[in-house]
Residue frames as a rotation matrix with the C-alpha (Angstrom) as fourth column:
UNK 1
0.077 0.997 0.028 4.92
-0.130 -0.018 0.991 27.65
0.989 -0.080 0.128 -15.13
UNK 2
-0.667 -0.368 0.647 4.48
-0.641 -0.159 -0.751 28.20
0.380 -0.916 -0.130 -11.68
UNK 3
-0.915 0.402 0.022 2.42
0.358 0.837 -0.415 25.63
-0.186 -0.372 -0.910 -8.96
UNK 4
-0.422 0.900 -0.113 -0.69
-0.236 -0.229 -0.944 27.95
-0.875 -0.372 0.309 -8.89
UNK 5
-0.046 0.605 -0.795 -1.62
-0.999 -0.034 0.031 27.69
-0.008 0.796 0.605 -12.54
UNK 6
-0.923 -0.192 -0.333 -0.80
-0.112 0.963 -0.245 23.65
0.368 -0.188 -0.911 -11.74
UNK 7
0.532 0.646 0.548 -2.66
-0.757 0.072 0.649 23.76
0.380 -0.760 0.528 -8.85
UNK 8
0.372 -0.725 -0.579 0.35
0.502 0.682 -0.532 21.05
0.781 -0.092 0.618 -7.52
UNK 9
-0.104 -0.788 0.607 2.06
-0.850 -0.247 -0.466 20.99
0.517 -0.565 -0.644 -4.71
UNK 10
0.382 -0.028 -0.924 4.07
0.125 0.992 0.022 18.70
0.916 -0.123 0.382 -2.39
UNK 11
0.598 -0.058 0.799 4.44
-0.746 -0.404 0.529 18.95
0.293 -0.913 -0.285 1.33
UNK 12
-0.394 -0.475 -0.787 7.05
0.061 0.841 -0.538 16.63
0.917 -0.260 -0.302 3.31
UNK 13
0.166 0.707 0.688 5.01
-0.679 -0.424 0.599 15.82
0.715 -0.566 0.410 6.67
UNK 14
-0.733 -0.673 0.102 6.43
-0.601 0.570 -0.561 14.28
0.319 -0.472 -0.822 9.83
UNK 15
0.303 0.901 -0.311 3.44
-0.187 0.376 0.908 12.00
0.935 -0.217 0.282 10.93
UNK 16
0.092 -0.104 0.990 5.42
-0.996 -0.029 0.090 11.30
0.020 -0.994 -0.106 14.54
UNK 17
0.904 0.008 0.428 5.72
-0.228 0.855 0.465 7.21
-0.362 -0.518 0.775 14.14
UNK 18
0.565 -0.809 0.162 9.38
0.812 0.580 0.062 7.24
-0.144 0.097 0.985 13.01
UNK 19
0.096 -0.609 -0.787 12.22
-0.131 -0.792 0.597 9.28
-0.987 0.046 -0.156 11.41
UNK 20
-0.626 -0.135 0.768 10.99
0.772 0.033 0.635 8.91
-0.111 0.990 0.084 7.99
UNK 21
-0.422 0.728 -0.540 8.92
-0.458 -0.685 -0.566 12.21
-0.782 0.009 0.623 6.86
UNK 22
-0.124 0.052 0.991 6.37
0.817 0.572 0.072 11.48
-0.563 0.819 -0.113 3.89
UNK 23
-0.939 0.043 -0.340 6.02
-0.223 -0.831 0.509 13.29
-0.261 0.554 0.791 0.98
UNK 24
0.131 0.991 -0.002 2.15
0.542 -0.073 -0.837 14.09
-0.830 0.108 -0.547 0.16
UNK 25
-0.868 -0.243 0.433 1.49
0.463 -0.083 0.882 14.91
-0.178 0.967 0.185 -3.45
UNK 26
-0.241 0.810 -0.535 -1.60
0.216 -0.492 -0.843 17.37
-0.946 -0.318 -0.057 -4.05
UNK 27
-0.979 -0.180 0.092 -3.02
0.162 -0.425 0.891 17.55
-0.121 0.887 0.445 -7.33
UNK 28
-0.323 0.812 -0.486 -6.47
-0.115 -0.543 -0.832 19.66
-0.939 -0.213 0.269 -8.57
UNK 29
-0.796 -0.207 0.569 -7.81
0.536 0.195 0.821 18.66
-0.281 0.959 -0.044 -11.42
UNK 30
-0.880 0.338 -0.334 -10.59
-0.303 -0.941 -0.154 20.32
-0.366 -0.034 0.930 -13.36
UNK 31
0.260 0.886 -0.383 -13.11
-0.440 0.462 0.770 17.38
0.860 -0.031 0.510 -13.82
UNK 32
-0.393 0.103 0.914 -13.06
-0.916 -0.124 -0.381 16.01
0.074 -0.987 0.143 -10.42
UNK 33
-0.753 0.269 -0.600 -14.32
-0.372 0.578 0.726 12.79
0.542 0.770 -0.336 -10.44
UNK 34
-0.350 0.867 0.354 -18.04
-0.904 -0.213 -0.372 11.92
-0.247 -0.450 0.858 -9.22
UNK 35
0.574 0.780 -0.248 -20.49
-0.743 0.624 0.244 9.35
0.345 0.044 0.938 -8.69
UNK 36
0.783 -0.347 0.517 -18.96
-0.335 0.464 0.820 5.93
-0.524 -0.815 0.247 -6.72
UNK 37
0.229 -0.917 -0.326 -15.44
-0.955 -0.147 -0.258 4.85
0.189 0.370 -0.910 -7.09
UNK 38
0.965 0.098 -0.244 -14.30
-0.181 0.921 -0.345 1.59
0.191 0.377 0.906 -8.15
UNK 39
-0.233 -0.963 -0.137 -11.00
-0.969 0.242 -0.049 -0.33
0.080 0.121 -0.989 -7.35
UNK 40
0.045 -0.398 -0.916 -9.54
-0.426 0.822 -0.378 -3.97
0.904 0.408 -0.132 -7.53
UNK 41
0.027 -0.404 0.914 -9.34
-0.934 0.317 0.168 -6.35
-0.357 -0.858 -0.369 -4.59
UNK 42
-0.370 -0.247 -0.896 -8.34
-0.589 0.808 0.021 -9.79
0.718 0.536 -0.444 -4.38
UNK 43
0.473 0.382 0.794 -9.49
-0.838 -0.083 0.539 -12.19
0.272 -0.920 0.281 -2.24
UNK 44
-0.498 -0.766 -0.406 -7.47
-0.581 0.642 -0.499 -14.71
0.643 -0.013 -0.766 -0.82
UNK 45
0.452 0.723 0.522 -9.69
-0.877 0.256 0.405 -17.38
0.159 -0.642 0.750 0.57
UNK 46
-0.554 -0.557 0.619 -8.86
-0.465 0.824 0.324 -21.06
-0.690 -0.109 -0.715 1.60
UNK 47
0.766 0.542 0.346 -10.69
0.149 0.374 -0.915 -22.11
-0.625 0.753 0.206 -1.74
UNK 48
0.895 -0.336 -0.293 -8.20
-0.444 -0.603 -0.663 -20.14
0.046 0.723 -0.689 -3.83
UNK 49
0.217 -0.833 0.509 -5.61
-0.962 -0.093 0.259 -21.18
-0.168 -0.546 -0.821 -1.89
UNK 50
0.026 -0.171 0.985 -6.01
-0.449 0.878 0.164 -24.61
-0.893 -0.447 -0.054 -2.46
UNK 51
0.816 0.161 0.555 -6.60
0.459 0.401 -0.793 -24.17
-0.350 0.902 0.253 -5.93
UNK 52
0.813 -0.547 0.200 -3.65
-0.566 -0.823 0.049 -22.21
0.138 -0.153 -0.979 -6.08
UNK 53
0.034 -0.341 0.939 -1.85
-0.649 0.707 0.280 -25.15
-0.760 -0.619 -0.198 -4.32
UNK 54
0.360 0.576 0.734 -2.86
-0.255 0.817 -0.517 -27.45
-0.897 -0.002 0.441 -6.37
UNK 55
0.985 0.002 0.171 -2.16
0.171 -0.075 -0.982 -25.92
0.010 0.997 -0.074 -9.90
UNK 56
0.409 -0.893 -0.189 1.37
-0.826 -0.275 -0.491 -25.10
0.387 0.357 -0.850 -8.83
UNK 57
-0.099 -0.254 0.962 1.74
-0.385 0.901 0.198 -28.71
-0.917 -0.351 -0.187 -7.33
UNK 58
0.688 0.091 0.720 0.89
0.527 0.619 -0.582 -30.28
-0.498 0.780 0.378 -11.10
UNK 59
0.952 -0.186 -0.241 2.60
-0.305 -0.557 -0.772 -27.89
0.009 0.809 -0.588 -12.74
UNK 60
0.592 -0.803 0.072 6.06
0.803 0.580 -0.135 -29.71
0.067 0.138 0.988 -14.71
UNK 61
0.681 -0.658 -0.321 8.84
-0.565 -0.751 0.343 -27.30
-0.467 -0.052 -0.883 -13.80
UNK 62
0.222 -0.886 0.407 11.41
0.666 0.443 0.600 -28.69
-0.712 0.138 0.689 -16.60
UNK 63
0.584 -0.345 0.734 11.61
0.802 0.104 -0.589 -26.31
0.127 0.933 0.337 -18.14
UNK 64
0.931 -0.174 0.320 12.54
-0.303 -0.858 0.415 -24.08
0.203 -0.484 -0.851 -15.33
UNK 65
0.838 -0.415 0.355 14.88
-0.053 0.585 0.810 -27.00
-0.543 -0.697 0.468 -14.11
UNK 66
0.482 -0.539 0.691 16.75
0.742 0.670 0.004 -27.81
-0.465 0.511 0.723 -17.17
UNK 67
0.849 -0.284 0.445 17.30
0.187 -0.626 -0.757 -24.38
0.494 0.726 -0.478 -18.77
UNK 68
0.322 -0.825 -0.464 21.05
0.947 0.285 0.150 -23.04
0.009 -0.488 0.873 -18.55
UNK 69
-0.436 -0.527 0.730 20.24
0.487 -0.820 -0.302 -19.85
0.757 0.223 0.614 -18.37
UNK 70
-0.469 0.491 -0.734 19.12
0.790 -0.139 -0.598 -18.43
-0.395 -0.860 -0.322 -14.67
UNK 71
-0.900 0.296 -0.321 17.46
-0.318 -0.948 0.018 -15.45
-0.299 0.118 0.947 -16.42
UNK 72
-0.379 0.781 -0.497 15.00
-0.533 0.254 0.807 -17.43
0.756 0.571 0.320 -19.02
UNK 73
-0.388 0.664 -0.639 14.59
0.724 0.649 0.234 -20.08
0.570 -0.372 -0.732 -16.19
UNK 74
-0.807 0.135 -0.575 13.54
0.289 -0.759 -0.584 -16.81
-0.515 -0.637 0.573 -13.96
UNK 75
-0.715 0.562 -0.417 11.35
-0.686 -0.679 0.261 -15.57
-0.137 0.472 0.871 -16.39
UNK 76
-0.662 -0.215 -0.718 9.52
-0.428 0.895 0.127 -18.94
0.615 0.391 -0.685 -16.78
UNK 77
-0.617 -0.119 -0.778 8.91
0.688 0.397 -0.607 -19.30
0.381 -0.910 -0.163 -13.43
UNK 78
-0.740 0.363 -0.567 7.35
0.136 -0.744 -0.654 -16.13
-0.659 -0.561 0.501 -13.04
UNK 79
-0.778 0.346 -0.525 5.53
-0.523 0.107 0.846 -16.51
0.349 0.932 0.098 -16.08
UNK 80
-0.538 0.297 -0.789 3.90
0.062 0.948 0.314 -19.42
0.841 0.119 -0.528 -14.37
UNK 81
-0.798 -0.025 -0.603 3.58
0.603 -0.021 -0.797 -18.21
0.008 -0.999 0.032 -11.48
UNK 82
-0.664 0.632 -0.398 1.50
-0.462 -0.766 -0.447 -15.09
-0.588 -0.113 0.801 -12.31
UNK 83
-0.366 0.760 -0.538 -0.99
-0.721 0.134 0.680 -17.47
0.589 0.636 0.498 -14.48
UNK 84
0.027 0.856 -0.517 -1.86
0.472 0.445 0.761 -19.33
0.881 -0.264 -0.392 -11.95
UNK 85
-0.736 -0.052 -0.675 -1.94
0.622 -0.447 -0.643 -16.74
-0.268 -0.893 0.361 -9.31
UNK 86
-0.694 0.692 -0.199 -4.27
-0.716 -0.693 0.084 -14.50
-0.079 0.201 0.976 -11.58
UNK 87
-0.416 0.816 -0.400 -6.50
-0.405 0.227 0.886 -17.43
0.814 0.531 0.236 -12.35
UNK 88
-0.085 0.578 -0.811 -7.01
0.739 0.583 0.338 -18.62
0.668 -0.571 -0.477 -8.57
UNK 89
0.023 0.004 -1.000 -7.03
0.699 -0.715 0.013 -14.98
-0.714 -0.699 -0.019 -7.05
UNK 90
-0.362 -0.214 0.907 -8.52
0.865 -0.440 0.241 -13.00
0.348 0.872 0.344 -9.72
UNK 91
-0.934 -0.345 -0.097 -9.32
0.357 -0.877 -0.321 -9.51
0.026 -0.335 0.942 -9.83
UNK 92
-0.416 0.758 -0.501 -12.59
0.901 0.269 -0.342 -7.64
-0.124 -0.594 -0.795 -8.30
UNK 93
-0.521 0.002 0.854 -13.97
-0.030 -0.999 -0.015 -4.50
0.853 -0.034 0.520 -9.12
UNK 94
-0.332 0.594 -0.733 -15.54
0.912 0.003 -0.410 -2.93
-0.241 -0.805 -0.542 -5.73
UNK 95
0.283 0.414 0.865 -17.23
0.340 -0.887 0.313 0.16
0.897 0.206 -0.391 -5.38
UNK 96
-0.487 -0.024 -0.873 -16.24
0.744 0.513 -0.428 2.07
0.458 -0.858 -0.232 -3.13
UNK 97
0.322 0.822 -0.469 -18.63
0.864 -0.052 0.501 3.93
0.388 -0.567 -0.727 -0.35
UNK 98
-0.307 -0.729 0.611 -17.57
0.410 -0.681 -0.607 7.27
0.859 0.064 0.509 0.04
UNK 99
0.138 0.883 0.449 -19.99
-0.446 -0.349 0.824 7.56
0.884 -0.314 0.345 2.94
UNK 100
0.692 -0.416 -0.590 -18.15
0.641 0.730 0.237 4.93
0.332 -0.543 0.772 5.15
UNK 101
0.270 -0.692 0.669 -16.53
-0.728 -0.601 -0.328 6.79
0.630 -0.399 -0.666 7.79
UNK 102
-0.439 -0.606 -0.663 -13.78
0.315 0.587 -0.746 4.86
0.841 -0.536 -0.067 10.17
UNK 103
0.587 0.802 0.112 -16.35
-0.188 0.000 0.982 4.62
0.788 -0.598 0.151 13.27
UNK 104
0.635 -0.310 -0.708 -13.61
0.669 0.680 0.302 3.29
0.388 -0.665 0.639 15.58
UNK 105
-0.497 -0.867 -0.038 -11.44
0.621 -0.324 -0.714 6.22
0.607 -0.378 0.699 15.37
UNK 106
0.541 0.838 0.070 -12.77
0.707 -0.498 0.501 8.35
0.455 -0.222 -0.862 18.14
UNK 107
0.871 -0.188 0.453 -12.11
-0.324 -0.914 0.244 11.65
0.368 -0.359 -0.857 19.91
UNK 108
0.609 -0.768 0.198 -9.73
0.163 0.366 0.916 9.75
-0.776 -0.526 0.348 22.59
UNK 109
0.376 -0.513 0.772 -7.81
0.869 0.485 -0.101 8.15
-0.323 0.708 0.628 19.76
UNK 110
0.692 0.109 0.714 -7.34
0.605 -0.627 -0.491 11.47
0.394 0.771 -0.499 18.03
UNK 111
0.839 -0.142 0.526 -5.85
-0.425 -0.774 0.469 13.41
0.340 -0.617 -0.710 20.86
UNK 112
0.511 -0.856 0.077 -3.37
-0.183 -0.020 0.983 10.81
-0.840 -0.516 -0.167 22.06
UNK 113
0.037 -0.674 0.738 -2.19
0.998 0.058 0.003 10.95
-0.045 0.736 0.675 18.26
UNK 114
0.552 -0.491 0.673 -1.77
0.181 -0.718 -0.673 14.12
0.814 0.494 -0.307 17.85
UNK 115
0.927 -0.312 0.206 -0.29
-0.273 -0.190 0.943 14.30
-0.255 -0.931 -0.261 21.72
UNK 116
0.639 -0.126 0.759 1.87
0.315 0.943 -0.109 11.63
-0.702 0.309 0.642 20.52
UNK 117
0.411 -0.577 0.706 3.19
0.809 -0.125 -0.574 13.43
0.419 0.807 0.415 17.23
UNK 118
0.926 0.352 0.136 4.19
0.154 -0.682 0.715 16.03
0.345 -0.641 -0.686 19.70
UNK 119
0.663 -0.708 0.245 6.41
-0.354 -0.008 0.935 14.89
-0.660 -0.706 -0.255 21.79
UNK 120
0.475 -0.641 0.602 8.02
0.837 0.541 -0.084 12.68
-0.272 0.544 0.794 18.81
UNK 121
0.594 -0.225 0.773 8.58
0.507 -0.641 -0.576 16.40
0.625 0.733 -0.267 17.18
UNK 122
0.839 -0.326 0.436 9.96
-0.544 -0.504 0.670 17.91
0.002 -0.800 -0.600 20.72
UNK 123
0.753 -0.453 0.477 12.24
-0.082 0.654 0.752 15.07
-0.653 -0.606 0.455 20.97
UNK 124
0.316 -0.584 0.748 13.69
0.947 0.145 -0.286 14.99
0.059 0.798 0.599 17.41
UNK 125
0.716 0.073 0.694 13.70
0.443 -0.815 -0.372 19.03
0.539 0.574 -0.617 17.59
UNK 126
0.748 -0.169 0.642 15.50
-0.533 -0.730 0.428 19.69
0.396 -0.662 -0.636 20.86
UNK 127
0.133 -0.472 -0.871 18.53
-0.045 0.875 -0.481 18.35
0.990 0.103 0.096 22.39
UNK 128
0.292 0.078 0.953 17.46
-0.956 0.005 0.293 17.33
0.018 -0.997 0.076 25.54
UNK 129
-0.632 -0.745 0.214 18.93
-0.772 0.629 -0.094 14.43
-0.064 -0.224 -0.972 27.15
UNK 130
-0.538 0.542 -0.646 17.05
0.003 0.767 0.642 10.86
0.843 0.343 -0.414 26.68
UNK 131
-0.726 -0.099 -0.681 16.91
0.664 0.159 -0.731 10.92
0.180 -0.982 -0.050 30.91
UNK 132
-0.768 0.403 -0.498 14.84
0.142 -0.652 -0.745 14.67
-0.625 -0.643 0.443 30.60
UNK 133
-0.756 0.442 -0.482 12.47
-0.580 -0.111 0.807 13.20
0.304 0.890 0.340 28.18
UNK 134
-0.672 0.116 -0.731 11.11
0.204 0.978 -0.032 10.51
0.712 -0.171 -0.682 30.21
């Protein structure tokens, strides 16, 4: 099966702020999904935090301490950990606002990034000296 009947495809795309390219994954699907989108946030406040604090300050760690295996006491530990991390920084559904556009990024901004991913691409492509880059 080829990409078009997919509709897939993956592009590798220098972005200009290092010497890592990413890879961008494109998939089409044929129900699209509509009406507002929901995701998870946490919130880390100084409430949480302190309850957070608190429960892993009471909390008896012998059986992490005493066990003589470093796996089980590992597992244990994390056990604990994630129950009282999910119960003082649980999870949120948001909606989100597909209508919220990034207001800060403006023309300027645009131009000296893409100026920007230029020269990174001139510099990585050509082998000019460091001295006739400057």
């Amino acid at each position: 099966m080829n990409n078009t009947e997919n509709e897939t495809f993956t592009v590798n795309q220098n972005l200009g702020y290092s010497d890592h390219l990413v890879q961008l994954l494109y998939i089409k699907t044929k129900n699209p999904i509509e009406g507002p989108i929901s995701r998870y946030k946490t919130l880390f406040a100084g409430k949480n935090i302190e309850e957070f604090q608190y429960s892993f300050h009471k909390e008896n760690w012998n059986e992490v301490t005493t066990s003589d295996e470093p796996n089980t006491a590992f597992n244990i530990f994390m056990d604990t950990f994630r129950y009282y991390f999910n119960a003082a920084f649980p999870l949120k559904t948001t909606h989100v606002n597909n209508s919220v556009l990034n207001t800060w990024i403006n023309k300027a901004i645009i131009i000296s990034r893409n100026k920007l991913r230029l020269l990174c691409h001139i510099e990585k492509s050509t082998d000019l000296s460091k001295k006739s880059l400057r």
